[in-house]
C-alpha positions as CSV (number, residue, x, y, z in Angstrom):
1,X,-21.4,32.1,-39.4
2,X,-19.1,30.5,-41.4
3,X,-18.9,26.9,-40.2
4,X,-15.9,25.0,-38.7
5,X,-13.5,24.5,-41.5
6,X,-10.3,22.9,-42.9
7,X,-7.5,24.8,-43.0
8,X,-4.3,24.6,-43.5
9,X,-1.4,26.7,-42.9
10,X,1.9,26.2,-45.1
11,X,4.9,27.2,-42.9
12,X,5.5,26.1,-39.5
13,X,7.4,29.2,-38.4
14,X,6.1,31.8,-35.9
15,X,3.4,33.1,-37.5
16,X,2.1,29.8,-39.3
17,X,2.2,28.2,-35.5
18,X,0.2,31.2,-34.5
19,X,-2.2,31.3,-37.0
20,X,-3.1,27.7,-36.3
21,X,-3.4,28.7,-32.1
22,X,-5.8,31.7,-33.3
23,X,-8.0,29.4,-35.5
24,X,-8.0,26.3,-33.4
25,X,-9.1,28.3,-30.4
26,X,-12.1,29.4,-32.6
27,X,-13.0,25.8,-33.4
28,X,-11.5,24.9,-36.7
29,X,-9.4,22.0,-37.6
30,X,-6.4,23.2,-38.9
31,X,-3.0,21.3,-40.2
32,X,0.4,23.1,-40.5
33,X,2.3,21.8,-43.1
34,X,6.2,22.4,-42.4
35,X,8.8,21.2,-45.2
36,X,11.6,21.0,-42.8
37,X,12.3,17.6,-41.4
38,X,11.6,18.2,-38.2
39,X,9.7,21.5,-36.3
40,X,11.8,23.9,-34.8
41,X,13.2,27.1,-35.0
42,X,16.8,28.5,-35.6
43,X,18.0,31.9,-34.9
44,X,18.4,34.3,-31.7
45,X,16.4,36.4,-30.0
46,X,13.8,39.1,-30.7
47,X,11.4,41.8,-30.1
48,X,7.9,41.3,-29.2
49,X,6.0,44.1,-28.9
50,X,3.0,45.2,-26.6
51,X,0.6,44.8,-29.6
52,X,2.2,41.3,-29.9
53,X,2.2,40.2,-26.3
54,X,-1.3,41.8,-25.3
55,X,-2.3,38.9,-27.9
56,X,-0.2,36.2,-27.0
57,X,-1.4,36.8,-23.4
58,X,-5.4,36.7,-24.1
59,X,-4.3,33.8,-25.7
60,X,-3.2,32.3,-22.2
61,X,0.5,32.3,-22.8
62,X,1.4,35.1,-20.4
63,X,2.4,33.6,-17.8
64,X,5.0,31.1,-20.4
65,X,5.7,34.7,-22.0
66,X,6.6,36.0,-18.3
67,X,9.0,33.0,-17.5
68,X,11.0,32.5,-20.9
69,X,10.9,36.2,-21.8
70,X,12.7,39.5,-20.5
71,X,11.3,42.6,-19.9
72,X,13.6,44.9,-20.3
73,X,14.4,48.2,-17.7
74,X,15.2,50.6,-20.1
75,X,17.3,50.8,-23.5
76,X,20.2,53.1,-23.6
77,X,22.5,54.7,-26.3
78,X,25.7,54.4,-25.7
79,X,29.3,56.3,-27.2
80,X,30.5,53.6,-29.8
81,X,33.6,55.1,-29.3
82,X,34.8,55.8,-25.4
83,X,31.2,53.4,-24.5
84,X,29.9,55.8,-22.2
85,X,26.0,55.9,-22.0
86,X,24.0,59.2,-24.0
87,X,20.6,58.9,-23.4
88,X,18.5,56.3,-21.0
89,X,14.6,55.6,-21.7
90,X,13.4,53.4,-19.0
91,X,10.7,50.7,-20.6
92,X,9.4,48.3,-18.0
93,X,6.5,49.3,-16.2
94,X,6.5,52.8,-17.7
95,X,6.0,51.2,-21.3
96,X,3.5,48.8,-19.6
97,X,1.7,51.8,-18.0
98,X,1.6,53.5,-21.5
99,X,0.8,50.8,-24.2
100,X,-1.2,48.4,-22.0
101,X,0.8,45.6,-22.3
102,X,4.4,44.6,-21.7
103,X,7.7,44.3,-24.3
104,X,9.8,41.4,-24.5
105,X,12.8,40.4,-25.7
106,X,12.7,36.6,-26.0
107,X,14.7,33.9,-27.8
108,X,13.2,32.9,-30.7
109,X,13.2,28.8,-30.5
110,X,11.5,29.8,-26.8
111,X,8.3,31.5,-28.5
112,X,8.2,28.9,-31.2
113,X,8.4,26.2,-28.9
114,X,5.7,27.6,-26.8
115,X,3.4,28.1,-29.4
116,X,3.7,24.1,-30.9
117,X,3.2,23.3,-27.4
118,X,0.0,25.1,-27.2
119,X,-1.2,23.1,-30.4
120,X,-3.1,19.9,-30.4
121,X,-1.5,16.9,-31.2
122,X,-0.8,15.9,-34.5
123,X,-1.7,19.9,-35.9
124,X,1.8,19.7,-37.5
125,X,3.1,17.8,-40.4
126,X,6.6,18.1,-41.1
127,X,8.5,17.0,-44.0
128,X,5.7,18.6,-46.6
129,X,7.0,20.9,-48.8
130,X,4.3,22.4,-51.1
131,X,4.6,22.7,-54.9
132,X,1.7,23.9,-55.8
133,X,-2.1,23.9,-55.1
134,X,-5.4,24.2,-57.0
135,X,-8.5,26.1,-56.1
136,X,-11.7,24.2,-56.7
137,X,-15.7,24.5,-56.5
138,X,-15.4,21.9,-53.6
139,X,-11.7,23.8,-51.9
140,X,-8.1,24.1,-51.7
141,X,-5.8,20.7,-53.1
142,X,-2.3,21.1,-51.9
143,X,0.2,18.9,-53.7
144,X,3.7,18.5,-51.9
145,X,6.8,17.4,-53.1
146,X,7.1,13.9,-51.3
147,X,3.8,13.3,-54.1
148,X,1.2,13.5,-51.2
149,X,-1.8,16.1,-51.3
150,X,-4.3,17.1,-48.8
151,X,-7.5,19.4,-48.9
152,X,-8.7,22.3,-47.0
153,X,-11.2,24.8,-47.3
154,X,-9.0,27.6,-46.6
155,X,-5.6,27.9,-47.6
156,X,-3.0,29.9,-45.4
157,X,0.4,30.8,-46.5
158,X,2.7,31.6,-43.9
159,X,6.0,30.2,-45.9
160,X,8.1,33.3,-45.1
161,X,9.5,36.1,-47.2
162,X,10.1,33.0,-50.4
163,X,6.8,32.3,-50.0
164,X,5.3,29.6,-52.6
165,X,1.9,30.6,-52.1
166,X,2.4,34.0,-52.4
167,X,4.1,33.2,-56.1
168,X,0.8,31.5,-57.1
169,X,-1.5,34.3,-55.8
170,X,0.5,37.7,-57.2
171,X,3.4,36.2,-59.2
172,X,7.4,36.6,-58.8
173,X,9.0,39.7,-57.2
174,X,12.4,41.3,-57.2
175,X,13.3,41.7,-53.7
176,X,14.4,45.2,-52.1
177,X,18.4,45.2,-51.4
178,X,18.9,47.8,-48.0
179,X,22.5,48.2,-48.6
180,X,23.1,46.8,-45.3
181,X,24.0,43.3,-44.0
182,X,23.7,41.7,-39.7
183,X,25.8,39.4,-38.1
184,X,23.7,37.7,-35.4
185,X,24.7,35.5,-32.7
186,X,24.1,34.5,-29.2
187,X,26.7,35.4,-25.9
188,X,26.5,34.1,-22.5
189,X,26.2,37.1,-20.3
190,X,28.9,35.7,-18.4
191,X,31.2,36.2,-21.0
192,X,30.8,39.7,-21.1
193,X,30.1,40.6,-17.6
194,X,30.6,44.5,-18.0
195,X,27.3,43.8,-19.3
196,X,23.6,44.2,-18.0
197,X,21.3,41.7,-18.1
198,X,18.1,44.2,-18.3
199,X,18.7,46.7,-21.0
200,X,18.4,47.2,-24.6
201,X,21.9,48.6,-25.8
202,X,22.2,50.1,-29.4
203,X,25.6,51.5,-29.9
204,X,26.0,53.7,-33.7
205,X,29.1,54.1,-35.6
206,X,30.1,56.1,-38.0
207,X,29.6,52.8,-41.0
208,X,27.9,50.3,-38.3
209,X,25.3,49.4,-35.4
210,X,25.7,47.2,-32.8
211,X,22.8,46.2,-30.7
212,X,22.6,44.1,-28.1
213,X,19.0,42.6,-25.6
214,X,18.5,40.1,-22.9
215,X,17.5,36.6,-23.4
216,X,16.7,33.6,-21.4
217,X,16.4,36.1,-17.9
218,X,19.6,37.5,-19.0
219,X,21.5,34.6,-19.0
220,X,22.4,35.5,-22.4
221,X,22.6,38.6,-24.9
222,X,21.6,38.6,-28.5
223,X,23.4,40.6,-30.7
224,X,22.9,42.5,-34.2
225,X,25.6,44.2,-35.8
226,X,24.2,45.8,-38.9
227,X,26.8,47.1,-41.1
228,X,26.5,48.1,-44.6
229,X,28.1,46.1,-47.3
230,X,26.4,46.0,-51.0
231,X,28.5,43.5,-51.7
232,X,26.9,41.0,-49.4
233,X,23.6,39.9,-51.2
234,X,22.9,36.6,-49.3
235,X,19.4,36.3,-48.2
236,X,19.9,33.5,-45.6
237,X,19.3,32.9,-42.1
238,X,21.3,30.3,-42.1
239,X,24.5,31.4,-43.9
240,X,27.8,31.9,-41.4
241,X,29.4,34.9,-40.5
242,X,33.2,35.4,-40.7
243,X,34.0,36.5,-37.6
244,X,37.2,37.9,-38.3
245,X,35.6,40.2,-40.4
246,X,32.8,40.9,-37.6
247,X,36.1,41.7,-35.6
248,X,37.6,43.6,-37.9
249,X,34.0,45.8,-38.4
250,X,34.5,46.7,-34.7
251,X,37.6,47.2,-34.7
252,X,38.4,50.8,-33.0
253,X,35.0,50.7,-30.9
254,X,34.6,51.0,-27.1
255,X,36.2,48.1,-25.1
256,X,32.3,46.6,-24.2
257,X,31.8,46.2,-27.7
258,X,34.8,44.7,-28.4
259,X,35.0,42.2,-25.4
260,X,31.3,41.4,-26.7
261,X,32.8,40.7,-30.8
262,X,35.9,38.6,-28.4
263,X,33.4,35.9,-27.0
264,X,31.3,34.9,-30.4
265,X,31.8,31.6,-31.2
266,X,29.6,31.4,-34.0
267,X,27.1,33.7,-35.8
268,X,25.0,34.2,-39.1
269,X,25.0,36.8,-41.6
270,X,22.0,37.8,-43.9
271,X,21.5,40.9,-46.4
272,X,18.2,42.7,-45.1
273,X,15.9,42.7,-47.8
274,X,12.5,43.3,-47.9
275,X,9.5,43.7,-51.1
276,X,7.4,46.2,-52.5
277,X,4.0,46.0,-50.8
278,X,1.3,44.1,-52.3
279,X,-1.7,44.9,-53.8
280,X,-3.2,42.0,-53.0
281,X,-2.9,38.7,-50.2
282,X,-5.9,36.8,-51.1
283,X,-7.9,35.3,-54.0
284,X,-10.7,32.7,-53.5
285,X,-10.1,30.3,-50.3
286,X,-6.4,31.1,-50.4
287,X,-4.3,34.2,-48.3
288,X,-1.2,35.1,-46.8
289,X,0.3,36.0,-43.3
290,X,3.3,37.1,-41.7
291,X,6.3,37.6,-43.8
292,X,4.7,35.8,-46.8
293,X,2.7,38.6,-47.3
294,X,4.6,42.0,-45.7
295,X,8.4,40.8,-45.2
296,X,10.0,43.9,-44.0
297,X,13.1,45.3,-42.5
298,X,13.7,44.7,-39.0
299,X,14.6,47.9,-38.2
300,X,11.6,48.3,-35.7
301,X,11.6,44.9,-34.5
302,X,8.1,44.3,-35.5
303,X,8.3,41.0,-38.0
304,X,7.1,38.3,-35.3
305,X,4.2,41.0,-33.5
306,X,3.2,41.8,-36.7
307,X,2.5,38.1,-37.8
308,X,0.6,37.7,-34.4
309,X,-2.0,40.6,-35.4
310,X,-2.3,39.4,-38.8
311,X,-3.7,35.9,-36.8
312,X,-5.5,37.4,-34.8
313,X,-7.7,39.5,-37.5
314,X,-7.9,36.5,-39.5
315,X,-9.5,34.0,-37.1
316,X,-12.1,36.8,-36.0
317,X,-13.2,37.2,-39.7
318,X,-13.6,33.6,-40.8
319,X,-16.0,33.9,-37.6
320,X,-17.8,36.1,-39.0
321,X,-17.7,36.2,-42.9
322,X,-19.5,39.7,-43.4
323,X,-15.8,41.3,-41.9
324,X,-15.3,43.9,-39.9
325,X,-16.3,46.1,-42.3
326,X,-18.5,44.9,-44.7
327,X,-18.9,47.9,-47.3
328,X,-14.6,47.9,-47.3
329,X,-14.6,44.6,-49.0
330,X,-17.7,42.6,-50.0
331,X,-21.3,43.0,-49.4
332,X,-23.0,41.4,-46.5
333,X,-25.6,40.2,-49.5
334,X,-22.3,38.0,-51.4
335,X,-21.9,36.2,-47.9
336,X,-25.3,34.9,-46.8
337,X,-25.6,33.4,-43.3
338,X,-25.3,29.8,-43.4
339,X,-28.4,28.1,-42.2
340,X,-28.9,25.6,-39.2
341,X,-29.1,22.4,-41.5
342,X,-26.0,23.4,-43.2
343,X,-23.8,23.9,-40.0
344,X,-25.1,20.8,-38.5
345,X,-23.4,18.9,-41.6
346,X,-19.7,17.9,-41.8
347,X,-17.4,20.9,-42.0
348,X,-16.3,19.5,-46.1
349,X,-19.8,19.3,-47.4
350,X,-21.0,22.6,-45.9
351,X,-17.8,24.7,-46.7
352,X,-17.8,23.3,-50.4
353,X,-21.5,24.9,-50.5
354,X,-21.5,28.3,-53.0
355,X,-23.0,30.2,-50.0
356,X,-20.0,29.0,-47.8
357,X,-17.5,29.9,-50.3
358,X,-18.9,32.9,-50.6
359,X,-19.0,33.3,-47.3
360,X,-14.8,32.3,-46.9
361,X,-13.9,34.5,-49.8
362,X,-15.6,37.0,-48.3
363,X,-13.8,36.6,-44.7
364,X,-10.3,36.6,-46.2
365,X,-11.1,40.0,-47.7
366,X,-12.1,41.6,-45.1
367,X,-9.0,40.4,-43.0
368,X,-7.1,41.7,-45.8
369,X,-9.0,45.1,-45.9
370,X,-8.1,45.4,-42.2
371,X,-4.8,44.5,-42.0
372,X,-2.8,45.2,-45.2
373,X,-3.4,48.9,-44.7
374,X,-1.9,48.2,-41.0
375,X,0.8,46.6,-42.4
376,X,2.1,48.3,-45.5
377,X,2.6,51.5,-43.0
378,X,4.8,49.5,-40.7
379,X,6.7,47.9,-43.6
380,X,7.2,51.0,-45.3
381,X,8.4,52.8,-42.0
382,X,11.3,50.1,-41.1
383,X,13.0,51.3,-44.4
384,X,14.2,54.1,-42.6
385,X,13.5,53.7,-38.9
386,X,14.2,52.3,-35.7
387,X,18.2,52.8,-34.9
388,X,19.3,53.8,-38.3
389,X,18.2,57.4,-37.1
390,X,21.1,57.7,-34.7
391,X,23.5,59.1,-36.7
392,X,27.3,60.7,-34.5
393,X,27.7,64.2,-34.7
394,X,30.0,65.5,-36.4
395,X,32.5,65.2,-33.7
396,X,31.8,61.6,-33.6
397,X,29.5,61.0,-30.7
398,X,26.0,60.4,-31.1
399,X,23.5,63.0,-30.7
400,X,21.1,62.3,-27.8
401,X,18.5,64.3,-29.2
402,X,17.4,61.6,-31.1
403,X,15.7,58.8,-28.7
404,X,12.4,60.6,-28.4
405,X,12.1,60.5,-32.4
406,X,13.2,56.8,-32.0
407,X,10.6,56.0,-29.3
408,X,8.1,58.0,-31.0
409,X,8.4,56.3,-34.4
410,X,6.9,52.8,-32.8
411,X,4.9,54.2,-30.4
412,X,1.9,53.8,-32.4
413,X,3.1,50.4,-33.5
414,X,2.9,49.5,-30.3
415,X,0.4,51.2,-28.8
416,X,-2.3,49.4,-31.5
417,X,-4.5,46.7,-30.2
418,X,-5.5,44.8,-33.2
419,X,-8.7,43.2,-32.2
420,X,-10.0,46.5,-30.9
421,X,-12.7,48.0,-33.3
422,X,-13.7,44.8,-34.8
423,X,-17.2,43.9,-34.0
424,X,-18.9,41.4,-32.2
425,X,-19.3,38.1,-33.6
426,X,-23.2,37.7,-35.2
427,X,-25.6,35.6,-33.4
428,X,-25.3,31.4,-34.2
């Protein structure tokens, strides 16, 4: 077994933060370097998954998941233009019944708050933004920008869709313009009472999509207006959204969606991008996770869930360095065990050992043998799926034949339990 090791994550966004829950529960010290100021997350809310929450929730956050999150009652499609509904699916305990594990909508600064909370102290370090980092016999040097450095002896990169490390390890990309551009924001449900505080609305217009999903036990709706502009090429979470325009995108559209555009007071807007798969996450001591390595649409809400399987895998293999599946990556006989004198010394010494390194290089592989497969399919599929298959007939109104394709397309997305199929740990 790979001993207790070093490692540091770069990113202190969802998936960094849990990455370093998975790795700390298995024993290992692990920093998270953050180059904003200060932790914490912008943005609205989003979808987690059953394959994310069954996670999160064997992680012991279930009962944090079950008070800050909503589960929803069912998602409906509704006219865009006279607002009545299609088509209802009920969710709740019919989706927990059939994937195992409930689906949440939850505000993103709740879920990211809750995992930082579930960290040791001190796990974080913000204010370090990386510039580069160096791979030698004895680990991982990371250099940041303020001039200080740190080692590790494994080297995460969970910096998001620009990801530095993920420049280092496979060089730059062009990223993949959709077409299409979303204004987000946040509305108190009292605002827009006509309303339900339990359903997952997606309304689709002839040249737009609204969609709208609890937050906060319904206290307040997110909402995502995806509309398709190639003019807008801005690949920000951060940048404003005019909301005249938003208005003027809406205008014409049922009296809930326009009472809904009426109480914004502020949103964002960001082109949806997304890259060509890679052929590669890791190299040496050093991988990648979460959107660093598989930024994708989020046409089937799977970014965050996604992140949280990739964490998962990863902390079980660097437990056990032969992989889940040691013929798929690297021999069992390229990652000896480690003997008893060797784990009893300090973590540095004994992962700077060849055998250890070996062994680490050998764990990253096989996390990347499970999981980029996994991924690449999902990332791949968002380019044309989740509500950009509702499409109105050609007398304007939506066809409601359409749901169970919708449903279908994620149901084995969500039905996957990531830790299932990988094998027990090997004896200490």
């Amino acid at each position: 077994m790979v001993p207790k090791l070093r490692i540091a994550v770069v990113g202190g966004g969802i998936g960094g933060l849990a990455a370093a829950l998975a790795l700390t529960r298995k024993g290992h010290e692990v920093r998270v370097y953050e180059q904003a100021p200060e932790l914490r997350e912008a943005g609205v809310g989003m979808h987690l998954g059953p394959n994310g929450s069954r996670l999160l929730e064997r992680w012991g956050l279930g009962e944090r998941l079950r008070a800050l999150g909503v589960r929803p009652a069912g998602m409906e499609v509704r006219d865009w233009s006279h607002g009545g509904t299609l088509v209802r699916q009920p969710m709740g305990e019919e989706w927990l019944a059939e994937f195992g594990a409930p689906y949440y909508t939850i505000h993103r600064a709740d879920l990211h708050t809750m995992l930082a909370e579930s960290l040791p102290s001190g796990t974080v370090r913000a204010g370090h933004r990386l510039e580069r980092f160096t791979e030698t016999g004895g680990g991982v040097r990371l250099e940041f920008a303020d001039g200080s450095t740190a080692g590790a002896d494994v080297l995460i990169g969970a910096d998001g869709a620009h990801s530095v490390v993920r420049r280092t390890l496979a060089g730059p990309d062009t990223a993949v313009f959709s077409g299409q551009s979303a204004f987000r924001g946040v509305v108190a449900r009292d605002q827009v009472p006509g309303l339900p505080g339990d359903t997952l609305l997606v309304w689709a217009g002839p040249d737009a999509r609204m969609l709208v999903y609890p937050v906060r036990g319904g206290r307040f709706l997110t909402f995502v207006a995806v509309v398709p502009d190639p003019r807008w090429r801005l690949e920000s979470w951060s940048a404003p959204g005019d909301l005249d325009e938003l208005a003027a995108r809406f205008d014409g559209w049922n009296t809930d969606v326009k009472s809904l555009v009426a109480a914004v007071r502020e949103s964002r807007r960001w082109a949806l991008y997304d890259r060509e798969p890679l052929a590669r996450w890791s190299a040496g001591a050093v991988t990648l996770l979460g959107d660093a390595a598989h930024p994708m649409l989020p046409h089937h809400g799977q970014g965050v869930s996604q992140a949280v399987e990739d964490a998962a895998v990863l902390a079980h293999c660097l437990d056990a360095p032969t992989g889940p599946d040691p013929s798929a990556s690297v021999s069992a006989a390229s990652a000896p065990a480690v003997s008893a004198a060797s784990a009893s010394a300090p973590a540095a010494a004994a992962a700077s050992a060849p055998a250890a390194r070996r062994a680490i290089a050998a764990a990253l592989d096989a996390y990347e043998g499970v999981r980029r497969p996994h991924t690449t399919r999902v990332q791949l599929g968002s380019r044309g799926g989740g509500s950009q298959r509702l499409r109105p007939d050609e007398d304007g109104t939506e066809s409601t034949g359409t749901m169970s394709s919708l449903v279908e397309d994620v149901s084995w997305i969500q039905r996957h339990d990531a830790e299932a199929g990988l094998p027990p740990l090997p004896p200490p």
